[in-house]
C-alpha positions as CSV (number, residue, x, y, z in Angstrom):
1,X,-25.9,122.5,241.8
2,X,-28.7,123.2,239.6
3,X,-30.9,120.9,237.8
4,X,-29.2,121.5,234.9
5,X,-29.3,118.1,233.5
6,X,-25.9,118.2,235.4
7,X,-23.9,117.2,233.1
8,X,-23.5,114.0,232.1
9,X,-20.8,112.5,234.5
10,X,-18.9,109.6,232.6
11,X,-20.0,110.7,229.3
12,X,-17.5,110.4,226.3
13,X,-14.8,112.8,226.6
14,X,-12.6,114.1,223.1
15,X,-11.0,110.8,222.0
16,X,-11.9,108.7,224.6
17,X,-14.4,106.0,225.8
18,X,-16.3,106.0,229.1
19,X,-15.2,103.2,231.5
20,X,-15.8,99.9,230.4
21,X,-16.7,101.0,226.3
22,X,-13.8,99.6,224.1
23,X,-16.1,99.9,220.6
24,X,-18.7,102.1,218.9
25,X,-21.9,101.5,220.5
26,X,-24.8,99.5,219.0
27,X,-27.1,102.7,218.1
28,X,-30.8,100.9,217.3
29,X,-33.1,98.9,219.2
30,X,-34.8,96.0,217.3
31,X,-37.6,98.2,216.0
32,X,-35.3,101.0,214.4
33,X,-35.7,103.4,217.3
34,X,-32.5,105.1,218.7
35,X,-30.9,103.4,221.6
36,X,-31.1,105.8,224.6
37,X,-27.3,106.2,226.1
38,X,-28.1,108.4,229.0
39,X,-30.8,109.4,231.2
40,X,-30.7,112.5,233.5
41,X,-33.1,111.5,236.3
42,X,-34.4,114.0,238.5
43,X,-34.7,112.0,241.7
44,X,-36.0,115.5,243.4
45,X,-36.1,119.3,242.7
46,X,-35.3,120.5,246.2
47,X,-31.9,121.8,246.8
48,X,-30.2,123.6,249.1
49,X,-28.7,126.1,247.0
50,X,-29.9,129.0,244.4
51,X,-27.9,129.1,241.8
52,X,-28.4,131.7,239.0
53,X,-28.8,129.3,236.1
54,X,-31.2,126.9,237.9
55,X,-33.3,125.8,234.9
56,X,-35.7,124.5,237.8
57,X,-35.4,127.4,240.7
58,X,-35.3,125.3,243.0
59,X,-35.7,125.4,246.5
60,X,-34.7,123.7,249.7
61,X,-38.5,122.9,250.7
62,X,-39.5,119.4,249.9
63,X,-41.6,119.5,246.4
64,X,-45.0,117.2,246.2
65,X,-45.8,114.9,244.1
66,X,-42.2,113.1,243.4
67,X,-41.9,109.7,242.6
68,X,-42.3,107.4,245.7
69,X,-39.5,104.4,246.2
70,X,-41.8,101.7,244.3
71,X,-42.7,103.8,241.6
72,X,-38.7,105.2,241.4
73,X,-37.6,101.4,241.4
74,X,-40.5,100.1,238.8
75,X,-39.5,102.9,236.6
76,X,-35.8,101.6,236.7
77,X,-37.3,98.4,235.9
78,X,-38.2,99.7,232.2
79,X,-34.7,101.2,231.6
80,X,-32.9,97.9,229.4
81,X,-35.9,98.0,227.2
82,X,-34.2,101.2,225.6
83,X,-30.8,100.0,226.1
84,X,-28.3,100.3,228.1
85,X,-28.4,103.6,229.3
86,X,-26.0,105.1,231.8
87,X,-28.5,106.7,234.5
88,X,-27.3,110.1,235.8
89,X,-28.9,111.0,239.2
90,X,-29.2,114.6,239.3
91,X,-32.0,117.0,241.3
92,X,-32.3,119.7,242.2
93,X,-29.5,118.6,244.9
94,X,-29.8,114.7,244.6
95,X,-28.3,113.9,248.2
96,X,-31.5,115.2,249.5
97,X,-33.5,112.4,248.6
98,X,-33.8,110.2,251.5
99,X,-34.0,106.9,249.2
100,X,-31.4,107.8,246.6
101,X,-28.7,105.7,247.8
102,X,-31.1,102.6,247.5
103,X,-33.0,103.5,244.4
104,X,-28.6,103.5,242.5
105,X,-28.0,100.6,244.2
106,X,-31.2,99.1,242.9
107,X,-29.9,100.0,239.3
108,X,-26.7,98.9,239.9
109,X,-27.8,95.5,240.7
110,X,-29.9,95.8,236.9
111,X,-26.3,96.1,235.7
112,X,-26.8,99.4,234.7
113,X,-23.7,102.3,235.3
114,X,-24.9,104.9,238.1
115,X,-23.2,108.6,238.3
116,X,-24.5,111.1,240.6
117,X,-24.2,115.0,240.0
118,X,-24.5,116.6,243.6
119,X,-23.3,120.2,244.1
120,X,-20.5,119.4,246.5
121,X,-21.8,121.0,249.5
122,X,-23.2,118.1,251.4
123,X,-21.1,115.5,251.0
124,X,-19.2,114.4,254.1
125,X,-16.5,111.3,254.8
126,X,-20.0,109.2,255.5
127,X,-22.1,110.2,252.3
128,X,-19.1,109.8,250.4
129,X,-18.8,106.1,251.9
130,X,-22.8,105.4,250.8
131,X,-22.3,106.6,247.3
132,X,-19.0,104.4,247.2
133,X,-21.1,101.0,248.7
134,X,-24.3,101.9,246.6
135,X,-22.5,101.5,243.1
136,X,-21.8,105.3,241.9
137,X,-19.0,105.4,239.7
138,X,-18.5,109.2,238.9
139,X,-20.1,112.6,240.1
140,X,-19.8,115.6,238.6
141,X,-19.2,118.8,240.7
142,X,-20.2,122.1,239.2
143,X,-17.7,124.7,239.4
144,X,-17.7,128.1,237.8
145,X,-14.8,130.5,239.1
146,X,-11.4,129.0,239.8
147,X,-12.0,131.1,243.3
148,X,-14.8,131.0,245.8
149,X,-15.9,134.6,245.8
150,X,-17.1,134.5,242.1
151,X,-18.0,131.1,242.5
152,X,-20.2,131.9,245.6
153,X,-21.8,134.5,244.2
154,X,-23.1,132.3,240.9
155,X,-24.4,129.5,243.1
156,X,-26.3,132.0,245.2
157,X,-24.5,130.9,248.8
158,X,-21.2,132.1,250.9
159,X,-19.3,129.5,251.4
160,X,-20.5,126.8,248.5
161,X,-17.0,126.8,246.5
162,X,-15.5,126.2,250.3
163,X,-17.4,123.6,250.5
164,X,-18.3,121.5,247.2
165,X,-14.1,121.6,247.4
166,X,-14.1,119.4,251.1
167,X,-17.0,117.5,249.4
168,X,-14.3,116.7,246.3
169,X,-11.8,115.9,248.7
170,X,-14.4,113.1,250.3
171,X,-14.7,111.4,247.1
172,X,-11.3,111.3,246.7
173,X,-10.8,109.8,250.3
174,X,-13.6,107.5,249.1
175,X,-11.9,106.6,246.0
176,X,-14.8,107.8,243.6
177,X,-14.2,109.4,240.5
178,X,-15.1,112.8,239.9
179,X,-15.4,115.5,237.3
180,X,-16.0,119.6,236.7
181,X,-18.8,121.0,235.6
182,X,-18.3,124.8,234.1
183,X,-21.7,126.9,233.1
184,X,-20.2,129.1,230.4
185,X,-21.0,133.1,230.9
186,X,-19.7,136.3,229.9
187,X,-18.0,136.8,233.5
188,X,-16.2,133.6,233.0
189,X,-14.6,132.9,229.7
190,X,-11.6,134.7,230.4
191,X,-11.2,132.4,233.4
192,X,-10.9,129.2,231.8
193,X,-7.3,128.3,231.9
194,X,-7.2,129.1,235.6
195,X,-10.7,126.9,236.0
196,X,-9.0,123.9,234.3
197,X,-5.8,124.4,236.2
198,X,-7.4,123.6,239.1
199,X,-9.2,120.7,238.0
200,X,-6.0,119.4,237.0
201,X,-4.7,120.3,240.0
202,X,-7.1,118.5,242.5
203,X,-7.4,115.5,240.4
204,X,-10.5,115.8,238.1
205,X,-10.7,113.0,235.6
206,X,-12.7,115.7,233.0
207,X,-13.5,119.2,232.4
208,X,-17.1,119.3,231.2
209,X,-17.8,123.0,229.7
210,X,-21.7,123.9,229.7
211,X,-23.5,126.5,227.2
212,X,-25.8,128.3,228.9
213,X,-29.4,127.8,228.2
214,X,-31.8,130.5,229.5
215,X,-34.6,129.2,231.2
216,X,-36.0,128.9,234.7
217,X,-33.5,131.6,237.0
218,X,-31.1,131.7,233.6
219,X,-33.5,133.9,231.9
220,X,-32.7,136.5,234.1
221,X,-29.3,136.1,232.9
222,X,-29.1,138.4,229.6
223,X,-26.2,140.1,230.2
224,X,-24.0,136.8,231.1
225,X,-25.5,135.2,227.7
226,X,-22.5,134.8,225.4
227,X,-22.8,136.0,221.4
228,X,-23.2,133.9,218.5
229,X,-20.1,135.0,217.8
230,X,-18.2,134.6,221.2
231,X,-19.7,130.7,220.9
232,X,-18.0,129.9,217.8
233,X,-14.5,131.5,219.5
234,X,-15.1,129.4,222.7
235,X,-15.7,126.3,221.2
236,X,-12.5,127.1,218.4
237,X,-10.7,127.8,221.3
238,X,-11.9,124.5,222.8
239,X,-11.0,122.1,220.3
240,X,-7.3,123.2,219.6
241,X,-7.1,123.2,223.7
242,X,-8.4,119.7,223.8
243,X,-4.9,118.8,222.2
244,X,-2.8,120.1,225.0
245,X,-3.9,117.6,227.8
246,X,-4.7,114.3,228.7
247,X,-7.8,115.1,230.7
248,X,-10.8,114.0,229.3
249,X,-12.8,117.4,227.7
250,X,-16.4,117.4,227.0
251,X,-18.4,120.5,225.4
252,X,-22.0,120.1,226.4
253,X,-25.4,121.8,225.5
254,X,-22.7,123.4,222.6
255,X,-24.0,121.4,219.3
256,X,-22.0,123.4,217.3
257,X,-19.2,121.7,218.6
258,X,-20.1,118.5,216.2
259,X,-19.7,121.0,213.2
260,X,-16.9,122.5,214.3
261,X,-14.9,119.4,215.5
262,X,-15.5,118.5,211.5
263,X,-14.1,121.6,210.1
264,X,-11.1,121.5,211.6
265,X,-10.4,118.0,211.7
266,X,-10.2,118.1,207.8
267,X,-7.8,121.4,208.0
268,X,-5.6,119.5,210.2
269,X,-6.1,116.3,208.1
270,X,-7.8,114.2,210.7
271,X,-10.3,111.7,210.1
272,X,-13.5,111.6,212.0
273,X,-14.3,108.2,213.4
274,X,-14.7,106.9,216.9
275,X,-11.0,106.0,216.9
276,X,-10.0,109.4,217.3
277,X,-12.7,111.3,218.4
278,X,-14.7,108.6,220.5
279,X,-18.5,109.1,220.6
280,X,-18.3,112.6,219.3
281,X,-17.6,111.2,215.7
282,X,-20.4,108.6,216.0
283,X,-23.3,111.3,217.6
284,X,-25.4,113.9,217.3
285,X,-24.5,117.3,218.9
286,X,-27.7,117.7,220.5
287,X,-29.0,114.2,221.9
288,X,-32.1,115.8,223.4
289,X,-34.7,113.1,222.4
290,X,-32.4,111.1,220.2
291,X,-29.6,109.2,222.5
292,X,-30.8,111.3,226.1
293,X,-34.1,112.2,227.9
294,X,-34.5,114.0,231.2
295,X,-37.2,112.6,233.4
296,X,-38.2,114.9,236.1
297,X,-39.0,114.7,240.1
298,X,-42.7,113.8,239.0
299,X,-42.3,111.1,236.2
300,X,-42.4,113.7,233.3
301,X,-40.0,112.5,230.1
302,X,-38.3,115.7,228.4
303,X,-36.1,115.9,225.6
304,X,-33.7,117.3,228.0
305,X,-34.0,119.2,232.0
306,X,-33.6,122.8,229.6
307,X,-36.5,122.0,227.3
308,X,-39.7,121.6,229.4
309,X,-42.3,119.9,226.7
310,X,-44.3,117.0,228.2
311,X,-43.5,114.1,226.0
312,X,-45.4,111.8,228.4
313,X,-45.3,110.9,232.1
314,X,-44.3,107.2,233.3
315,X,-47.1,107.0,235.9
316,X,-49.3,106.7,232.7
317,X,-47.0,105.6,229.7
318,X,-44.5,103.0,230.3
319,X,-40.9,105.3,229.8
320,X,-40.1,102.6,227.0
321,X,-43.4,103.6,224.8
322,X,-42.6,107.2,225.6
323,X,-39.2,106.8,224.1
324,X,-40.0,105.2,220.8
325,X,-43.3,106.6,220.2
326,X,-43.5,110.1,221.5
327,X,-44.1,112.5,218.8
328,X,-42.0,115.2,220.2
329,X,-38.9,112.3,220.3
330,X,-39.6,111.5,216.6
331,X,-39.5,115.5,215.6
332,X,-36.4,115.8,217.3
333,X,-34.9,112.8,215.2
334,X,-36.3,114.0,211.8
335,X,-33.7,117.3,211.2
336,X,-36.2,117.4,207.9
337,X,-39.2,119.2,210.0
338,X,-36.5,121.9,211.5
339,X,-37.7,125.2,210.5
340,X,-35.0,128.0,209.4
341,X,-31.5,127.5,208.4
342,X,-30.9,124.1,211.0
343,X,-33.9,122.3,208.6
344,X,-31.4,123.2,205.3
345,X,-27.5,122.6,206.9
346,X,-25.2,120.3,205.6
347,X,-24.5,119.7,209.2
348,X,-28.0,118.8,210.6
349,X,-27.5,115.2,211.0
350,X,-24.3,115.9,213.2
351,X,-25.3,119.4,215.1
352,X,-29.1,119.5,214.7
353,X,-28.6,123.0,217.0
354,X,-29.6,123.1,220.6
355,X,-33.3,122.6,220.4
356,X,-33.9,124.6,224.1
357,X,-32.1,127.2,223.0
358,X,-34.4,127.6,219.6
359,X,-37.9,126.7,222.1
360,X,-37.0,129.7,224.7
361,X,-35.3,131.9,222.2
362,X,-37.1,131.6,219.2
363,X,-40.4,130.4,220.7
364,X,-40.5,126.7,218.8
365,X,-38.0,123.6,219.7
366,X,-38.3,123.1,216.2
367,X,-37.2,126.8,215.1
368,X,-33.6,127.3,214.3
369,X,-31.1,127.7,217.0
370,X,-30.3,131.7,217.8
371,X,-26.7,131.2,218.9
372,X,-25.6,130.1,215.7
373,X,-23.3,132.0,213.3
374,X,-22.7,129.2,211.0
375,X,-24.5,130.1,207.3
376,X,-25.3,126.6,205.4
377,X,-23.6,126.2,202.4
378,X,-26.7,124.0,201.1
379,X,-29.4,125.8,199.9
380,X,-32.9,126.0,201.6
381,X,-35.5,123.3,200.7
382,X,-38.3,124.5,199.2
């Protein structure tokens, strides 16, 4: 895969609860600050793939500088003082990490929930058995093309959709759970019945759909960029969709999702709560720096793997300090210093527009977000 934050693997999917959550979750700490749900953890940035998208472009040789074991297991250490969060292993390629195994066993034993996003290719009937023993409850496969050649030809290698397949079929051997990943392009979007048919068809327990974000390798991807437009018809599509299966659905790094799950729950005279619509009722479209944080190979704490501002490193600021005090965190939880249209919307406490998008787009996380059609009722403030 990429080191896009990977998805978030046993995230809440359209009217239901992760494993294990039978309530709304508590959503403060004691001092006010937001309780961080999830953490993407970039264990390491080298992988053995190239994928278009790669926020990171990341490459098979080992990177310096990463965390060492110690310094990986201290910073686990600090994770309940910001919750309870569920920690998402993702790279680069994870599985490439010689320590990884340990280091989610390590937060396993902390009590914490530990899901892995790998690309698929490497896993075998032994690795498959070590993330089974180590504690990993879900990992979430990227797959873009319900067929390997356009598949292959995304992720940069013959051979990958081959292969992340015999990697699925190893979980499933090793009874782990698993779920799809699908980077949303132009080349794609006519694909997506076919893409979920297969994940229904080999098992997935969810369909996660990604909105691509370009940065890193992405950027190069203009053309495969959808529209404003073409967003607002995916995710319309997405929501009525949702009501056609039991698999759990997730639209991700797609804020306006929040809005438009609201607008059409009151046309079909639905109420919002976490009854019916799980944590997507009770959230923020964009959790970048407000329920999730990316922390990278090397210690730095991001409001997300897509939006690269240095919010402070753990080798100098314990990750707890960096999560409640961070200036760049309490922006991103303030909708009231958004600049444009996003600062002014009656939805900005439940969209709050993808803030990469607006940095690498617009030149300012706090900017508006460009692939939004939406025009605020509310008028601007002055």
């Amino acid at each position: 895969m990429s080191t896009h934050p990977k998805g978030h693997p046993g995230s809440h999917p359209h009217g239901k609860s992760h494993p294990g959550a039978e309530s709304a979750p508590k959503m403060t700490l004691e001092d006010g600050s937001p309780v961080c749900r999830l953490i993407a953890w970039e264990v390491t940035r080298s992988c053995n793939l190239a994928c278009k998208h790669c926020r990171a472009e990341a490459h098979p040789e080992p990177y310096s500088n990463e965390l060492s074991t110690d310094e990986a297991k201290a910073l686990i250490d600090t994770f309940p003082d910001v919750g309870s969060p569920i920690i998402i292993f993702t790279g680069g390629e994870p599985m490439m990490r010689h320590d990884v195994y340990e280091l989610i066993a390590y937060a396993k034993d902390k009590g914490m929930r530990c899901v892995m996003a790998p690309n698929g290719t490497l896993i075998t009937p032994e690795t498959a058995q070590q993330m089974k023993e180590a504690g990993v409850e879900r990992c979430s496969i990227s797959i873009d093309a319900p067929e390997a050649a356009q598949h292959d030809e995304f992720r940069g290698e013959v051979g990958a959709f081959d292969a992340s397949m015999r990697g699925i079929q190893y979980l499933k051997d090793a009874g782990i759970e698993f779920q799809i990943n699908t980077t949303v392009t132009k080349n794609n979007l006519g694909l997506f019945k076919d893409i979920f048919n297969l994940c229904e068809g080999i098992g997935a327990a969810a369909w996660h759909i990604f909105l691509l974000v370009p940065t890193g390798r992405a950027v190069e991807l203009g053309t495969e960029v959808i529209t404003a437009n073409e967003y607002e018809n995916v995710l319309n599509w997405f929501y009525d969709f949702r009501k056609t299966t039991d698999m759990q659905l997730k639209a991700t790094c797609a804020p306006h999702y929040h809005r438009i799950l609201r607008q059409r729950a009151k046309e079909d005279g639905i109420p919002v709560n976490f009854e019916t619509f799980g944590l997507d009722a009770v959230s923020r479209g964009c959790l970048g720096g407000v329920g999730f944080c990316f922390i990278s190979h090397r210690g730095q704490v991001q409001p997300c793997g897509y939006l690269e501002l240095d919010c402070g490193n753990v080798r100098e600021t314990p990750f707890p300090e960096i999560w409640k005090k961070s200036q760049q965190f309490l922006n991103l939880r303030n909708p009231e210093v958004y600049d444009g249209k996003c600062g002014y919307c009656e939805y900005e406490k439940v969209c709050g527009g993808c803030r990469a998008r607006a940095h690498t787009m617009n030149g300012h996380y706090l900017k508006e977000e460009p692939l939004c059609s939406y025009e605020p009722k509310k008028k601007p403030r002055n």
